[in-house]
C-alpha positions as CSV (number, residue, x, y, z in Angstrom):
1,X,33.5,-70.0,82.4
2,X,32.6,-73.0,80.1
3,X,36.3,-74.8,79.7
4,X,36.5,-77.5,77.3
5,X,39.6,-79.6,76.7
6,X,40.0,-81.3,72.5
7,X,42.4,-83.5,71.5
8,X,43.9,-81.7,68.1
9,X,44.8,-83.9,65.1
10,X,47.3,-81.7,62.8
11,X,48.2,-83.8,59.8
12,X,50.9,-81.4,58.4
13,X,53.1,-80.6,60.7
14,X,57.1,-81.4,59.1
15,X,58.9,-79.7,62.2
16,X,59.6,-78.3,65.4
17,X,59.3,-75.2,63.9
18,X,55.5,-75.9,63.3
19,X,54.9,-77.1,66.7
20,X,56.4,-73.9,68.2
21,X,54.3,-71.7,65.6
22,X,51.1,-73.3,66.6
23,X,52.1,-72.5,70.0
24,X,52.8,-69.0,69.4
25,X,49.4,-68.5,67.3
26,X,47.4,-70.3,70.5
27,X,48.0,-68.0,72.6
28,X,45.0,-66.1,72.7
29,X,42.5,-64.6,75.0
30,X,40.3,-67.7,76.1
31,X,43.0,-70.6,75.6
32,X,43.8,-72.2,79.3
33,X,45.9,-74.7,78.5
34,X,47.8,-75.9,75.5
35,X,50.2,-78.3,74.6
36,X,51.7,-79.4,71.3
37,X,53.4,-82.5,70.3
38,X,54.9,-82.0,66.7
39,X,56.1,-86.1,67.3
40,X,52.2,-87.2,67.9
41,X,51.6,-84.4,65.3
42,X,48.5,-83.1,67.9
43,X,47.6,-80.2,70.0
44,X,45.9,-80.7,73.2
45,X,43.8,-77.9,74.2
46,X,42.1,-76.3,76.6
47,X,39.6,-73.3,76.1
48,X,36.9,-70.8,77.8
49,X,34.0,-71.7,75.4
50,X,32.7,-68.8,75.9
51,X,35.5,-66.4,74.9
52,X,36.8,-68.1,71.8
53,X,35.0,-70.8,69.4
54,X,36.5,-74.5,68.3
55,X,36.4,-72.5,64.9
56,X,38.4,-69.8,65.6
57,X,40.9,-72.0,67.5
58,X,40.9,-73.9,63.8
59,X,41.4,-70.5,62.1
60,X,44.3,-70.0,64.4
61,X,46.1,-73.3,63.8
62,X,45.5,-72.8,59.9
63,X,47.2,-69.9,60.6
64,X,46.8,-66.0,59.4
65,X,50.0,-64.5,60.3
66,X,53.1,-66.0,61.5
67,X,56.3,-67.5,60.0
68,X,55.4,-71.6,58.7
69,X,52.1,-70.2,57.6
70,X,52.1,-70.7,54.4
71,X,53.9,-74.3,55.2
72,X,50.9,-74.9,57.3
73,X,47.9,-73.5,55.3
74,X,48.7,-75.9,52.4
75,X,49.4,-79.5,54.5
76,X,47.2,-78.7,57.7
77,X,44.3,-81.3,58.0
78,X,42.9,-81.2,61.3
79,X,40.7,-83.4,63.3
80,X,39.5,-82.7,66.8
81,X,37.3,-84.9,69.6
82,X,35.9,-82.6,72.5
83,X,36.0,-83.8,76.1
């Protein structure tokens, strides 16, 4: 196991209802720990680094397939810092 934790940035999120989706689309096979804060607009997250990339964690939060998608492709900027 190689965890890593990052500090998520999500300029775009306009509700509860996005924090919960991001939630929902996080839980994936090599996430550890997640938490998401739709008043700090940010995600904090832990991951196996060798199960899922910091890129596909990104392609998750743009999202592919869930409700608030389409709200979040089209206002989602994200910024990250690794720790």
């Amino acid at each position: 196991m190689q965890i890593k934790t990052i500090k998520m940035d999500i300029k775009g999120m306009t509700c509860d209802g996005c924090a919960t989706t991001i939630e929902k689309l996080l839980n994936v096979a090599g996430i550890v720990e997640k938490q998401v804060s739709f008043p700090e607009k940010s995600a904090d997250v832990s991951f196996d680094a060798e199960k899922i990339s910091l890129a596909e964690i990104t392609a998750k939060i743009n999202g592919r397939s869930e409700e608030h998608t389409s709200e979040l492709q089209s206002h989602s900027f994200i910024s990250y810092a690794v720790f």
